[in-house]
C-alpha positions, 0 to 999 in steps of 0.5 A: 500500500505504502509503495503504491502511496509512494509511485501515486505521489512520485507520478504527481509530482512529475505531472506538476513538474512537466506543466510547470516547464512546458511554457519555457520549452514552448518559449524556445521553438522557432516561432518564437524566433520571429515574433514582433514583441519580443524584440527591442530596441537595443539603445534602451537596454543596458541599465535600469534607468533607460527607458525601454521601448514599447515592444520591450514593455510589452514582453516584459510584462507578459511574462511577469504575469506568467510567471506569476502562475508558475512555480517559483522552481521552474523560473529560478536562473536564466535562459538563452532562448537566443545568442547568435540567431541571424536578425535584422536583413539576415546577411553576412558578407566577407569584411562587413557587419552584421546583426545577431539576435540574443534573447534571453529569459530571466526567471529569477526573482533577481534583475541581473546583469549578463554579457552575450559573446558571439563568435565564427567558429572557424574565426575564434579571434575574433569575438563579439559581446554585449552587455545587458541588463535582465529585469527580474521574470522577463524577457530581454531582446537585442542585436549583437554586431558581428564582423564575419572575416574577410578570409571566411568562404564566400560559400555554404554554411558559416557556424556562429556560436553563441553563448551568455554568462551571468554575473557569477560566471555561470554559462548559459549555452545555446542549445544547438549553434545556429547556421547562416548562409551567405547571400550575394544579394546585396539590395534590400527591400523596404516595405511595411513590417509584418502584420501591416501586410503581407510582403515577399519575404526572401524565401520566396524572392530568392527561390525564384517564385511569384507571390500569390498577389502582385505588388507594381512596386515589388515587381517594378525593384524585380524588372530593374534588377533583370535589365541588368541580369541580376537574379530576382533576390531582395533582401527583406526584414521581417523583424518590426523594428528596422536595424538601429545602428550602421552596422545592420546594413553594412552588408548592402549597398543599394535600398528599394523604399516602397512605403513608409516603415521608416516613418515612426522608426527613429531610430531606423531612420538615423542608421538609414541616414548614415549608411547612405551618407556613406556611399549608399543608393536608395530608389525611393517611389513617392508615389508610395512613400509619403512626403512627411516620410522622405523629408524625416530621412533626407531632412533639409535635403528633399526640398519637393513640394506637392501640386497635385496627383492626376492619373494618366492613361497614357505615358510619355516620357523624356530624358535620358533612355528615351528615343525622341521618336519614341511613342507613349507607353500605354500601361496594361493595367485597369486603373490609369497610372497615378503622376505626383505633380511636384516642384523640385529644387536642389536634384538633377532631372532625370526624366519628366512627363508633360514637363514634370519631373517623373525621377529626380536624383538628391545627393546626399553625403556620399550616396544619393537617392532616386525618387520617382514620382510616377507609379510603378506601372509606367516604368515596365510593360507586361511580358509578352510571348515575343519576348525570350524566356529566362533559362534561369528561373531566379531570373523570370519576370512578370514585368520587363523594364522599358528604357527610362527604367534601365537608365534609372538601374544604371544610376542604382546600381552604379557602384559605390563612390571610393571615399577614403584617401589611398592606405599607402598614403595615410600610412606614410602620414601618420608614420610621419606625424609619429616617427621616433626621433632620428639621432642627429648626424653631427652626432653620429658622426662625431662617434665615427670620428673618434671611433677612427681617430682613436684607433688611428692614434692608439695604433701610432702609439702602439706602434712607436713602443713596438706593441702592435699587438694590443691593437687588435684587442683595443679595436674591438673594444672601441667598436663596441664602445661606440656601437653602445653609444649609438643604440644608446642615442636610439634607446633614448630617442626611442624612449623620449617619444610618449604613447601616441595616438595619430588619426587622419580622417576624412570627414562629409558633413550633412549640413541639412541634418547635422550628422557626419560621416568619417573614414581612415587610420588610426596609428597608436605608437607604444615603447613597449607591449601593451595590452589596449585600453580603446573604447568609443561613446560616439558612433566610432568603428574599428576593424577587428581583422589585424595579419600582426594579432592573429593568435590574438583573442580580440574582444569588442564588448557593446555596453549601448548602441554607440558604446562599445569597448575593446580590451585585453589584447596586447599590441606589439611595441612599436607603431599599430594601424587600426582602421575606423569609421564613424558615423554620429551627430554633431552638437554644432552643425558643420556649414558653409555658406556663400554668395557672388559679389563683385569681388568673386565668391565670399561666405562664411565657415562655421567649423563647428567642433573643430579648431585650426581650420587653414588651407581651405579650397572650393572645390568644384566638380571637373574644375581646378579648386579655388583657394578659399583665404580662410580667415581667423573669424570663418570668413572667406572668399576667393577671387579669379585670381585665387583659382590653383595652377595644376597639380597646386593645392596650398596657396601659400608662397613657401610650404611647411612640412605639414603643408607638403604632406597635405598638398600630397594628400589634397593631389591624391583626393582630387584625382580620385575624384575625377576618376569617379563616376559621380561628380560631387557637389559644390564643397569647401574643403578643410583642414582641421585638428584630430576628431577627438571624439571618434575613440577614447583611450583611458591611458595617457596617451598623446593625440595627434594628425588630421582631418580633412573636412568636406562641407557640402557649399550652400550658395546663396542667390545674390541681390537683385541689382548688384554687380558680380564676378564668376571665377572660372572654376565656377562656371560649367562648360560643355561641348553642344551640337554646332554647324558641323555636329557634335565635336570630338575633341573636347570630352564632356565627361572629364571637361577637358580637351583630348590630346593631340589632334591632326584633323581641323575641327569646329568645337562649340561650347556652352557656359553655364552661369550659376543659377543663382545670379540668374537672371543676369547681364555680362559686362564683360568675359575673359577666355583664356586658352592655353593651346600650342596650334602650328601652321593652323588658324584659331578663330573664335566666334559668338553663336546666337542661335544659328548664326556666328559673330567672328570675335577673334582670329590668331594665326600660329597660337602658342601658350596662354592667349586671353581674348577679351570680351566686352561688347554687349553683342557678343555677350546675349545670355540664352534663355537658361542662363548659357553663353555659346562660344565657338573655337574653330581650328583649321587647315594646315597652311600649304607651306607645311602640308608635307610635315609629319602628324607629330609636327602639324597636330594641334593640341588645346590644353584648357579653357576658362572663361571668367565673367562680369556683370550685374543681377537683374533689378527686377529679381526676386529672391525665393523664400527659401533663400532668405531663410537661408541667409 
């Protein structure tokens, strides 16, 4: 009886046991991976002060009221129901960053205090944590930032592990680690998050299938990507909350925005901004997306303003892709096809319908958006049988892409801006602004002097006694004497230069929101091996990945979303480089602004948290920089006089030190401009002191190096009635159709002239005024050639319309010509503001007609044109400006 007593207890007692623990269990399962509430914001995680998100609140309290009905056995310690699962775009690519999800359960009566470590299995060096605090009976959420290895295999599986440790030290591991596949997708796709309604998750998007419903916006982003033979791969989140720091999408370089998730995410919004301004490209679709939307992520930036929405049952477009003979398209659909009627300041036209912009390109930092305000049915046409099937079926579309929309992918998916300095040269700096001191060569050769001139004078002495013999034994002696002296001096240089911290960075400010964005090295010199003391509060980023660590456990701990610190490994003596990035808002906006006056162009610099800034320049794209004379109080200007020779960067008559090493540096950053895809806007450029707030070294170590500022440059409109000088280098040429066609020998992309050229040849060029001394009338202009033509006639001519005016005629040209224009015949601006001058250049004489190429081709170096003038009086300016000003 006794023993049946005994099992009747034993089997209650496992029943209530069993019930008690079936709710964590079910906790663990794979649905509850993707629930909405249990994730959290990850800034409002780290103390019990911090405010937490409403997602958070929400799982916290429901899991206090379970709790509540459960035995206090089942939820005594802690749970990991998650470290290391992919969240966020759910993307690894080699050498880029992305999110992991850790959730941990606290059944405990206690809050506690826990740290979170991810790591590659295969890359154990490198490892991830983040600290947070667990409130008692709930539920914590949050993203942990990874680095995968630029060595990690570019396919299959990658393990992460992960595992989570309390206060005590005791271990909390992941059931089974978690495996990721890598996907060479790279765009993503932002629509409304899940339970607003339904969106193509990846899944369905990479196995190369059509949804049940058919979305124009989703299959407008599939059409773009097929026209330049992409797969139809979008990279969706399912996540509520959209990734908050840089670091979630790191791992793309283009973004389709079809509706307004951004709109209550602030803190989406903020990392947003910054991964574009950092050389990202965003196809943005208004006629999905809301006004109130573009302007919290673009800020001052998207200056568009609404006139109406009509529907249009046919469309005919213009611009870049479209054929002039080219007929309306006419959309298959039911409904007609929805046009935003917008005014638009500040953005390239790119393509218009009935004379309104249909897209239109912000520049934005690094990165620019394109927004199109015509729906998504009047960029695509329905696929037909004609049209050739895809052998591959992550490549079948619905949709194929008309030419406007292939031009528009071709700016999409142009790739990405290079906006660092080259390595080799930041290296070369930063060794240089570090160096250890260099014994001076009187003193080493004073040593090698006496060295000689005592074993010179003791051997004579030696020689005189007849007591050769102790030469030998003296020689070595004074050899080792004066070797010690000089590693002595070395040492002591060695040793006389403290811990040192040089940075060079670059930095693009955001003026229309404050924010900024930076990239470079930094070089920490120590005397002897260390172990790192670095940790960041403003959004600053290094590179884990170090060739001299390897070996090394390198540990960067998350304690909030900007804070982060890395300690515990030792760096080798000497000098160690760490690359970096940042990204953070500044307490005082960076800005520049300026206006034409009579003089040329003035304004004023406010450097915002940065002193010293000298050897400024206005930087113009396809043109030779100005120098800005930037005085003590922020003001400047720059005259046609200030306008650089090639290959000058520095103003200054006699160069220091530190200015021939920025002149190299200013040399390098402008090449590269050139050479890129995309010209940059109007900029003033700086130099300033180090970015003191990018890392925080707890020792006393010296900080060092530089910075170079690129403030994007707001120009002013300049008073009606008032007289004005253009410098050359704010005026943009272009080569246009003349009498004899398009010429050949002036190149619109780079705006310079081609090399050397045997035919004769009429090149026609266009002027373009700056807009915002429009409408305006010359009094005068100076075009300076810088030529050598041989045996050749140059003749220079003003073109109104269809007819010519000879203005100059020079027979044999050499060197720099100036031909001066002052009559108002000659000085009729078009309609947009353009002046149209023509440089014809002709035959060969007949006395040289048996030369060589080499002696009878022509060259053209540059041309400039500078101009005088005054603004009309009955010139208003927006209200937009005067706010400005």
């Amino acid at each position: 009886m006794m023993n049946r007593i005994g099992v009747l207890t034993l089997s209650l007692l496992l029943m209530v046991q069993s019930w008690g623990a079936a709710p964590a269990l079910s906790q663990q399962s794979p649905a509850s991976q993707q629930s909405p509430a249990s994730q959290e914001s990850p800034a409002s995680q780290e103390s019990p002060g911090s405010q937490e998100s409403p997602a958070s609140q929400e799982s916290s309290a429901s899991q206090e009221s379970s709790g509540s009905q459960e035995s206090s056995g089942s939820q005594e310690g802690l749970r990991a129901s998650q470290a290391g699962f992919p969240t966020g775009l759910r993307k690894f690519t080699p050498g880029r960053w992305g999110l992991v999800e850790v959730e941990v359960r606290n059944g405990s009566a206690e809050d506690r205090s826990l740290e979170a470590e991810v790591y590659f299995r295969h890359h154990p060096q490198q490892r991830f944590a983040r600290q947070l605090w667990v409130p008692a009976r709930s539920v914590r959420a949050t993203w942990v930032p990874m680095q995968l290895p630029i060595a990690a295999p570019t396919e299959g599986p990658v393990e992460i592990i992960g595992r989570v440790s309390g206060t005590r030290d005791a271990e909390v591991p992941l059931r089974t680690p978690i495996r990721i596949a890598l996907d060479p997708s790279s765009t993503a796709f932002l629509a409304q998050p899940p339970g607003q309604r339904i969106t193509v998750t990846q899944d369905i998007s990479a196995a190369g299938l059509r949804p049940a419903w058919e979305d124009a916006a989703y299959e407008a982003a599939i059409a773009i990507r097929d026209s330049r033979n992409f797969d139809r791969t979008l990279l969706s989140l399912h996540e509520y909350f959209l990734p908050p720091n840089l670091e979630g999408w790191d791992a793309v370089d283009y973004m389709i925005i079809t509706d307004d998730r951004l709109a209550d995410d602030s803190a989406g919004q903020i990392a947003v901004r910054q991964w574009l301004a950092g050389g990202g490209r965003i196809w943005l679709q208004l006629n999905r997306v809301s006004i109130e939307t573009a302007q919290r992520l673009l800020g001052d930036a998207f200056r568009v303003e609404v006139v109406d929405r009509v529907p249009l049952a046919r469309v005919a477009l213009t611009g870049p892709g479209v054929e002039d003979d080219s007929q309306p398209i006419e959309p298959d659909v039911e409904q007609p096809v929805e046009l935003i009627r917008a005014l638009v300041e500040g953005a390239e036209i790119l393509h218009e319908v009935d004379g309104w912009p249909a897209s239109f390109v912000i520049p934005f930092g690094h990165g620019e958006v394109i927004v199109t305000t015509l729906d998504a049915h009047g960029w695509m046409r329905r696929r037909t049988p004609a049209d050739p099937v895809a052998s591959n079926p992550n490549q079948q579309t619905t949709y194929l892409a008309t030419d406007p929309l292939r031009h528009l992918g071709d700016r999409l998916y142009m790739p990405p801006p290079t906006t660092e300095l080259p390595e080799s040269l930041q290296r070369d700096y930063l060794t240089r602004r570090i160096g250890y001191e260099v014994p001076n060569r009187r003193t080493i050769l004073l040593i090698l002097l006496s060295f000689c001139g005592s074993i010179g004078l003791l051997g004579g002495v030696l020689a005189h006694r007849q007591r050769l013999e102790h030469l030998s034994w003296i020689t070595v002696v004074a050899a080792v004497v004066a070797s010690g002296s000089v590693v002595a001096i070395a040492w002591s240089g060695r040793q006389a230069v403290p811990p040192t911290a040089a940075q060079l960075q670059t930095v693009r400010a955001l003026p229309q929101t404050g924010d900024y964005v930076a990239s470079g090295l930094v070089a920490r010199y120590a005397p002897e091996q260390q172990p790192v003391a670095l940790e960041s509060s403003s959004g600053g980023r290094i590179e884990l990945e170090m060739p001299d660590l390897s070996g090394q456990i390198r540990r960067l701990v998350w304690t909030d979303l900007d804070h982060w610190h890395w300690r515990g490994t030792e760096l080798p003596p000497g000098v160690r480089l760490l690359s970096t990035r940042s990204a953070a808002r500044l307490p005082t906006p960076l800005r520049a602004v300026g206006r034409f006056d009579s003089d040329g162009f003035s304004g004023h610099f406010d450097p915002g948290p940065f002193t010293e800034a000298d050897d400024a320049l206005i930087a113009m794209p396809y043109s030779l920089p100005l120098a800005a004379n930037l005085q003590a109080d922020g003001s400047f200007q720059a005259t046609p006089a200030d306008r650089m020779a090639e290959g000058q960067f520095i103003g200054a008559a006699l160069l220091s030190e530190e200015q021939r090493r920025r002149q190299t540096l200013y040399a390098a950053w402008f090449a590269q401009q050139n050479e890129s895809q995309q010209p940059h806007p109007p900029l003033l450029l700086a130099w300033a002191g180090p970015l003191e707030t990018l890392l925080e070294w707890p020792e006393e170590v010296e900080q060092v190096g530089a910075t170079l500022l690129a403030i994007p440059l707001t120009v002013l409109r300049t008073p009606p009635d008032s007289p004005v000088t253009i410098p050359a280098s704010m005026i943009d040429v272009r080569a246009v159709a003349g009498i004899r066609g398009q010429s050949q020998a002036f190149d619109n992309r780079t705006r310079r002239w081609l090399g050397l050229v045997s035919q004769s040849s009429a090149t026609r060029l266009r002027f373009q005024m700056p807009e915002s001394v429009l409408p305006l009338t010359l009094d005068r202009a100076t075009l300076v050639i810088d030529c050598n033509i041989p045996s050749r006639v140059l003749e220079l001519f003003a073109v109104s319309g269809s007819s010519r005016r000879l203005i100059e005629r020079q027979a044999n040209p050499s060197g720099t010509i100036s031909i001066a224009i002052d009559d108002p015949e000659f000085l009729v601006l078009d309609d947009e503001g353009g002046l149209e001058l023509e440089i014809e250049i002709g035959p060969l004489t007949t006395e040289v007609e048996q030369q060589t190429l080499q002696n009878s081709g022509w060259t053209i170096r540059s041309t400039r044109l500078e101009v005088s003038g005054r603004t009309f009086p009955e010139a208003t300016e927006p209200a937009t400006r005067e706010a400005d000003e």
